[in-house]
VEXGUFI-861578 format. One record per atom (N, C-alpha, C): x, y, z. Coordinates in steps of 0.1 Angstrom, whole numbers, padded with zeros to 4 digits, always signed. Layout:
<pts>
XYZ...
</pts>
This chain:
<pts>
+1392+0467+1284+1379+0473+1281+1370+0472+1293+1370+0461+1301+1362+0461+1311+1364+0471+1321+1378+0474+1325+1384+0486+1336+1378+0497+1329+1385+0498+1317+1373+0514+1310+1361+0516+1313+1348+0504+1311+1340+0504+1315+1333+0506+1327+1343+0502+1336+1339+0503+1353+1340+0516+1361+1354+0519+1352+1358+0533+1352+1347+0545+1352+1342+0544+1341+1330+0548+1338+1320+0552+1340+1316+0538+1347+1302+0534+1355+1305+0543+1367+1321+0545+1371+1318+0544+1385+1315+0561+1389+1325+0566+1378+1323+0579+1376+1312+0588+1374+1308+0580+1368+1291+0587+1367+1284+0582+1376+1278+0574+1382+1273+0567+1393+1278+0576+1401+1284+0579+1409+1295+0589+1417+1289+0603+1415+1288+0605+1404+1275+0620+1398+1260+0620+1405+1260+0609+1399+1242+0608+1408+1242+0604+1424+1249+0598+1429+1249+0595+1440+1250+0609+1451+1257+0619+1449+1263+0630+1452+1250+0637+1449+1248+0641+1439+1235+0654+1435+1222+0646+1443+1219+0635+1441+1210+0626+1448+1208+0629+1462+1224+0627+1468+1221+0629+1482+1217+0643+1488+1223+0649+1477+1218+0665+1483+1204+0665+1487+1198+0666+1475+1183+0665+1469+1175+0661+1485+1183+0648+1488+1175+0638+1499+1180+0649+1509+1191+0655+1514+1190+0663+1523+1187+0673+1527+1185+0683+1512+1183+0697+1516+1172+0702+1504+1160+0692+1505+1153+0695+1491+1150+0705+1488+1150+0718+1497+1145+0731+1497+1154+0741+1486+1167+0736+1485+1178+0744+1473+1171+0738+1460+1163+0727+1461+1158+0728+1443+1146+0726+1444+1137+0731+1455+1121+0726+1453+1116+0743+1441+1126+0754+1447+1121+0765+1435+1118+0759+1421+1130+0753+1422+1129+0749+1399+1117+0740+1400+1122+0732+1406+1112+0722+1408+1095+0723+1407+1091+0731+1412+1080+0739+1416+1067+0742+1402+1073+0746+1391+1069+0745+1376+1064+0734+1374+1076+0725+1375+1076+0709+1374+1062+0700+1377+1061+0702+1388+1054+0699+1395+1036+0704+1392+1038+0717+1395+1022+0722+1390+1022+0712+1374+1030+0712+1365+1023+0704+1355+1024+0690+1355+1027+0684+1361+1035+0670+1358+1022+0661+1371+1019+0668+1382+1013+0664+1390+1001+0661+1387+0993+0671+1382+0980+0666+1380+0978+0659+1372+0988+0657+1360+0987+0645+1350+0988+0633+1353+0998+0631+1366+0997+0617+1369+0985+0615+1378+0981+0623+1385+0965+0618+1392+0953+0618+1383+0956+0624+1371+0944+0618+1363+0950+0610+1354+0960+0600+1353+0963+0590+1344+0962+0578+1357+0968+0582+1365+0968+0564+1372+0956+0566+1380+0956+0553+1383+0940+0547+1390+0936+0553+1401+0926+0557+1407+0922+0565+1417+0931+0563+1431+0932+0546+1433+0938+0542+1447+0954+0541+1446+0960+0543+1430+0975+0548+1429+0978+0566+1432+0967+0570+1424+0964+0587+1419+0966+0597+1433+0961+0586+1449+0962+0597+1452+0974+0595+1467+0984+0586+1460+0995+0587+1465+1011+0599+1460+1003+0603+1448+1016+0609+1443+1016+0624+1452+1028+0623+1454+1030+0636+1462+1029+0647+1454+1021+0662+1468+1019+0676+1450+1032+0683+1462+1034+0684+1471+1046+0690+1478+1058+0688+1467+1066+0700+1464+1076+0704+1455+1088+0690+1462+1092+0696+1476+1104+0693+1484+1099+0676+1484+1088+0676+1486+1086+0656+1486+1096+0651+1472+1086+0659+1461+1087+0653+1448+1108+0654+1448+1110+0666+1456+1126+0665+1451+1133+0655+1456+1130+0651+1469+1132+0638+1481+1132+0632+1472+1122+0625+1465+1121+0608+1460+1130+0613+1448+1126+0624+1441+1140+0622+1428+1154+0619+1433+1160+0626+1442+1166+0620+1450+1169+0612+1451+1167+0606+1455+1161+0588+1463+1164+0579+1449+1158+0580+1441+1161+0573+1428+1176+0579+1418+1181+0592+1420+1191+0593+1416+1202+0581+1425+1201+0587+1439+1209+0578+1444+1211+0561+1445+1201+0561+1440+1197+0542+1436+1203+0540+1424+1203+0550+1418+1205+0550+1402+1219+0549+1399+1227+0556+1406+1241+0557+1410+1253+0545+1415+1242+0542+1425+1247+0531+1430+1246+0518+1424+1237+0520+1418+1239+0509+1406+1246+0506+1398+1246+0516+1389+1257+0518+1376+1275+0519+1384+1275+0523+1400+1291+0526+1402+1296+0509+1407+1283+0501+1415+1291+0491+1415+1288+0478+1410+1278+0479+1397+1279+0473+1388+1267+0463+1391+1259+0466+1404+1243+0455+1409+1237+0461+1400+1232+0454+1394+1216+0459+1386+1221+0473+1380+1230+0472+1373+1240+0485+1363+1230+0490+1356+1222+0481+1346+1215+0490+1333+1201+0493+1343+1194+0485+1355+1184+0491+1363+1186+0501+1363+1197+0505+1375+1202+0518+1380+1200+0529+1372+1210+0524+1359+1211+0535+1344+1194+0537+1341+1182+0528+1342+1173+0535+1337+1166+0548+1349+1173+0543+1361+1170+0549+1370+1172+0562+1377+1186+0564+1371+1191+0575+1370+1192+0586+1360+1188+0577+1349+1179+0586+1335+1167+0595+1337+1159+0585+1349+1142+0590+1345+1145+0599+1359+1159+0598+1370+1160+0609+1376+1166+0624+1375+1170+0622+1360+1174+0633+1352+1164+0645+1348+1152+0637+1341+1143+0641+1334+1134+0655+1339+1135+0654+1353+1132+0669+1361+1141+0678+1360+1154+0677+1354+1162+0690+1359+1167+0693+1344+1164+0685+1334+1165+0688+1321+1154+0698+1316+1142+0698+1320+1125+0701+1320+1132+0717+1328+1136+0714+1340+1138+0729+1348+1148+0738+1337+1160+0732+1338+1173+0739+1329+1166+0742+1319+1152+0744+1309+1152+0745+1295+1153+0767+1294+1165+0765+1289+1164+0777+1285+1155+0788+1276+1145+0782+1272+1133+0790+1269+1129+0800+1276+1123+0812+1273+1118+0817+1280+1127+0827+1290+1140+0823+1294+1152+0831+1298+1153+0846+1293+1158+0852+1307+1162+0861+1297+1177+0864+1292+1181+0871+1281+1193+0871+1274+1204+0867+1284+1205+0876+1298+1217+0874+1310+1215+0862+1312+1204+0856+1313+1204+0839+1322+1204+0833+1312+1206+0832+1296+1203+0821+1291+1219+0815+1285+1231+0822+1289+1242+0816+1283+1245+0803+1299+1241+0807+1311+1243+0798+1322+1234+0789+1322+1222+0790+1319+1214+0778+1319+1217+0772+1305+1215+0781+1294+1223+0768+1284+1230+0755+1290+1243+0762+1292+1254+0754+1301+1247+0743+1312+1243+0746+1313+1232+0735+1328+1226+0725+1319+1220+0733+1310+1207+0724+1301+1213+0711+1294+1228+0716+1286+1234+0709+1279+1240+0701+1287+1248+0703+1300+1249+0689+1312+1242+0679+1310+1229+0685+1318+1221+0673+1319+1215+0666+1305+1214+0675+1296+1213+0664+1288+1227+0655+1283+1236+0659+1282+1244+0648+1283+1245+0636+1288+1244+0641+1306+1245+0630+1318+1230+0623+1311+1219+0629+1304+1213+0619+1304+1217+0607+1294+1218+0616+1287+1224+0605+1272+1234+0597+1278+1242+0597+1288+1252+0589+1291+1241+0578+1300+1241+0582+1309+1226+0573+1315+1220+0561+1311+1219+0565+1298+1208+0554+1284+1218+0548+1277+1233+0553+1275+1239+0547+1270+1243+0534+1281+1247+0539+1293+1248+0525+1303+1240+0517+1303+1224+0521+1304+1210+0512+1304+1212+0505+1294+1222+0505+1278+1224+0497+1268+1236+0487+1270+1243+0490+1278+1253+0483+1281+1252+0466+1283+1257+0456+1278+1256+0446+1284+1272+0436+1284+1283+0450+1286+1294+0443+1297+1298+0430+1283+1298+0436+1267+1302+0428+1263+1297+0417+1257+1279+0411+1262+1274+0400+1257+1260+0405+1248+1257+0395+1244+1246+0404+1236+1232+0403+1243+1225+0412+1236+1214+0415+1246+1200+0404+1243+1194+0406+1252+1183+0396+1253+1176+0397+1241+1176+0412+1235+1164+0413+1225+1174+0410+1211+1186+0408+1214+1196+0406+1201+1195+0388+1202+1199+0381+1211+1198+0367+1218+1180+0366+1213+1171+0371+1211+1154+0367+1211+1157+0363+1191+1160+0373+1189+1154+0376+1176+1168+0368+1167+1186+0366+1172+1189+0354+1167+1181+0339+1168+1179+0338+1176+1169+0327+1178+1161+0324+1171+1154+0336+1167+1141+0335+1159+1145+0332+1141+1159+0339+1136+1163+0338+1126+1166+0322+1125+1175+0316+1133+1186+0303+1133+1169+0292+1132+1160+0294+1141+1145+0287+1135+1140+0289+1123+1139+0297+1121+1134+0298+1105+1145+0291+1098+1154+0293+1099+1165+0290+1086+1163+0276+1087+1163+0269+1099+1161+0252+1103+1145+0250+1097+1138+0253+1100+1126+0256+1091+1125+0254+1083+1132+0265+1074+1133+0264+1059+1139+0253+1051+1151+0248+1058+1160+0236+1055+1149+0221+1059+1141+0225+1070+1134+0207+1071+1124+0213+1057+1120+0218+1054+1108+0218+1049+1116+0214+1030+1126+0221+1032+1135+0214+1015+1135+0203+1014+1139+0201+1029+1144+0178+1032+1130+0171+1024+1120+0176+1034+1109+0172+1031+1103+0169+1015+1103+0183+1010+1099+0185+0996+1107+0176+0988+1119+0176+0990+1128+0166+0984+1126+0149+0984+1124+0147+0996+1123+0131+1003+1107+0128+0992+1099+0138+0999+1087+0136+0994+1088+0133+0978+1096+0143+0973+1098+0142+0957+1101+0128+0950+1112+0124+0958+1120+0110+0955+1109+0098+0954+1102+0102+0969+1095+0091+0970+1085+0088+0962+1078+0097+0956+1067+0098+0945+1073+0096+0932+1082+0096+0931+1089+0091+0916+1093+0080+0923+1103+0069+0931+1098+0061+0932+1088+0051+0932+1078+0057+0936+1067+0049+0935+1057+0048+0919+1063+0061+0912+1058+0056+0896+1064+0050+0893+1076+0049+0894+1090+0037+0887+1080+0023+0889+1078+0021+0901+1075+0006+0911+1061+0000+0899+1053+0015+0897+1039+0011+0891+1041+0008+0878+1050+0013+0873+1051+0011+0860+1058-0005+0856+1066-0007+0870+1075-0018+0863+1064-0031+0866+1054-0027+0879+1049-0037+0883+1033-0040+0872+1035-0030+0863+1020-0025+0852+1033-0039+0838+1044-0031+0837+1048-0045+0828+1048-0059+0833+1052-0063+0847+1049-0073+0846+1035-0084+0845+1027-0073+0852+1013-0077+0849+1013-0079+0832+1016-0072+0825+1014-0074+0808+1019-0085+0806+1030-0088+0811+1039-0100+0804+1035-0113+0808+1029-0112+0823+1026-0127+0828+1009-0128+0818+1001-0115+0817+0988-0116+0806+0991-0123+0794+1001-0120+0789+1009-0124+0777+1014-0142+0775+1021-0144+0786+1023-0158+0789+1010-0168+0793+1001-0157+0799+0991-0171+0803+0985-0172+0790+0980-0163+0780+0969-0160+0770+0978-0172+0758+0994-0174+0759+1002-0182+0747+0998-0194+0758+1003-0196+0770+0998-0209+0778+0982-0214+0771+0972-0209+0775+0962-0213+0772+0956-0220+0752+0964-0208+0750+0962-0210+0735+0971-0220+0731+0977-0223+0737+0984-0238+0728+0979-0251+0737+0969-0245+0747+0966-0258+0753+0949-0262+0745+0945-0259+0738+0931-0261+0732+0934-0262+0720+0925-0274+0713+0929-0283+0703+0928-0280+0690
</pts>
């Protein structure tokens, strides 16, 4: 299962690494699609992040394709040889997310929409594959499955001292009526003994 898996990784990693490096070298073959992208996507992030982040984001198409790029290829290389696999995988995901946005066949007309279909449904795949490696954990369970066992196996220990308790505590308070009660008869009996003591001692 592990070779399957690697298999895998490497193969798709191998995807992004390749389309990635294009991107970084010839950003001008997809700054067209790109270009849409961009007019909307750009000014949203300069009015969401902070003035002294806001006015680092690039509005150049060919920039923006560069850095997608740039993170495909990181993305790739992650997932193919297995450093920082689910990093990469998110990496290579959110480097998807522009060319799924370009490919949407909407709007097409009849001739172009059975080819871009075809493109549209790619990428969304490669993306779903993507998110499916970002879930990957190579077999062990994951931190948030590992958090929240944790959280269960405490309560249950929880639950179990707190029975101990209620029990112990139980015993002990009926113990201690037994003790009063037996120590309430003796008090009567020695009342008993001194009151016949006395009375046969007076004439």
């Amino acid at each position: 299962m592990n070779l399957v898996r690697g298999i895998g990784r490497l193969l798709l990693g191998g995807f992004f690494i390749v389309q990635g490096a294009k991107a970084v070298k010839d950003p001008a073959q997809f700054a067209t699609a790109a270009e849409p992208i961009a007019q909307r996507f750009v000014p949203l992030a300069q009015r969401t992040l902070p003035p002294e982040a806001s006015a680092y984001v690039p509005e150049d198409p060919e920039t923006l394709v560069r850095l997608n790029g740039a993170a495909s290829v990181l993305g790739g290389l992650g997932m193919a040889t297995g450093i920082g696999r689910r990093g990469g995988a998110y990496l290579a995901a959110a480097s998807m997310l522009p060319h799924v946005l370009a490919a949407d066949p909407r709007g097409a007309t009849p001739a172009e929409k059975n080819s871009i279909r075809s493109v549209f449904l790619r990428n969304l795949a490669l993306l779903g594959a993507a998110l499916v490696v970002s879930q990957d954990t190579a077999g062990q369970p994951s931190l948030l499955w590992r958090a929240s066992d944790s959280r269960k196996r405490l309560a249950r220990e929880a639950d179990r001292t707190a029975k101990f308790v209620a029990r112990e505590t139980g015993n002990t308070g009926r113990a201690l009526a037994k003790d009063i009660k037996r120590y309430k008869r003796e008090a009567q009996l020695q009342a008993r003994i001194a009151r016949k003591t006395i009375e046969g001692a007076l004439p």
